[in-house]
C-alpha positions in Angstrom: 86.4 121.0 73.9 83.6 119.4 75.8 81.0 121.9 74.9 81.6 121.6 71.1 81.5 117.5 70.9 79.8 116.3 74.1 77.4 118.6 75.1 76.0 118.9 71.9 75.8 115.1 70.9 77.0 115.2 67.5 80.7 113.7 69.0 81.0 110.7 67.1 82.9 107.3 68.6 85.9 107.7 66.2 86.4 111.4 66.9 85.8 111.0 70.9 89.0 108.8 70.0 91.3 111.3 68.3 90.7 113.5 71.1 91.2 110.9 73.3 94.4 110.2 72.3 95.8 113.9 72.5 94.3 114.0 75.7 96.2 110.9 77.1 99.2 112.2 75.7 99.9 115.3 77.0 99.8 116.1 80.4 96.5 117.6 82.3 96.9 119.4 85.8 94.7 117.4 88.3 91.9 120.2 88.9 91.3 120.7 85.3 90.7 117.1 84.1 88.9 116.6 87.7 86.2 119.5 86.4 86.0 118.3 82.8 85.5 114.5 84.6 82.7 116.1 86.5 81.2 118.4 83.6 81.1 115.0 81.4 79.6 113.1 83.9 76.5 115.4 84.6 75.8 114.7 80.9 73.7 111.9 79.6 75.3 108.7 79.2 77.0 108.9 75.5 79.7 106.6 74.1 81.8 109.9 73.3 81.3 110.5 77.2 82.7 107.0 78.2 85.3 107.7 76.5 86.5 110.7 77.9 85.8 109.4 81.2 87.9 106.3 80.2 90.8 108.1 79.2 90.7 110.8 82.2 90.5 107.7 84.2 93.4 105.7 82.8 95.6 109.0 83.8 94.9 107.8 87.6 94.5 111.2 89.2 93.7 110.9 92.8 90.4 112.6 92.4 88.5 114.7 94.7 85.5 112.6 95.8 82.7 114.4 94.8 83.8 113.8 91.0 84.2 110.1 91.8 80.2 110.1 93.5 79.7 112.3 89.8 81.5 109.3 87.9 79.7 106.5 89.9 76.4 108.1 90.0 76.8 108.6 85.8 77.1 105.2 85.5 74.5 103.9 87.8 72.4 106.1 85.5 73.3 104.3 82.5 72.5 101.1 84.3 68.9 102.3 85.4 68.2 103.3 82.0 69.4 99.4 80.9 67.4 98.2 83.6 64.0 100.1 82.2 64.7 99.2 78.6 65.5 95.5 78.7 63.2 94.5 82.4 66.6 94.1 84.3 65.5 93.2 88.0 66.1 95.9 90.4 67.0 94.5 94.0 67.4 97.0 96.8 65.6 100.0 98.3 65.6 103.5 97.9 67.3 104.8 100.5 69.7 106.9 98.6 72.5 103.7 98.8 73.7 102.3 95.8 71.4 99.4 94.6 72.5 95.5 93.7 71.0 94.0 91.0 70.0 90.4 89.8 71.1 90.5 86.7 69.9 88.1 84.1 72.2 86.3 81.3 71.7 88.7 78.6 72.3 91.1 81.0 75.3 90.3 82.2 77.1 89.7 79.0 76.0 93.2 77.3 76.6 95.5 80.2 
């Protein structure tokens, strides 16, 4: 399922929810949504992909934890990116530690 929508970037919002919803409804053994959780997240950030993520996380697995460093890592990507295209302040070093941020107002009302 992944490969055909995510992967190749054509998955549209209002599809990623259709699947979505037949996903949340049935019932996933742990291993298999933990590797789809960590396929999606070693893809670019997508709406389609927070989607997926959103509804694998709603089913609150107890995860393994190198899918939740995947998950977290796939959003501090995203937030990088943000931080690049709109000059969000970056506070913190780069020691390999997750980073705090100043934020400003815009900011913090569209993340």
């Amino acid at each position: 399922m992944e490969d055909i929508f995510s992967q190749s970037g054509t998955c549209t919002l209002r599809e990623a929810i259709i699947i979505g919803s037949v996903i949340a409804r049935n019932s996933i053994p742990v291993l298999h949504s933990s590797a789809a959780i960590l396929k999606i997240a070693e893809m670019d950030y997508t709406g389609a992909n927070s989607i997926f993520l959103r509804i694998f996380f709603d089913k609150k697995y107890a995860l393994p934890y190198r899918v939740v460093d995947a998950a977290v890592f796939h959003f501090l990507r995203y937030v990088n990116t943000r931080c690049k295209t709109h000059g969000i302040l970056r506070i913190g070093n780069s020691n390999g530690k997750v980073p705090q941020y100043e934020l400003c107002t815009f900011a913090m009302y569209s993340l």
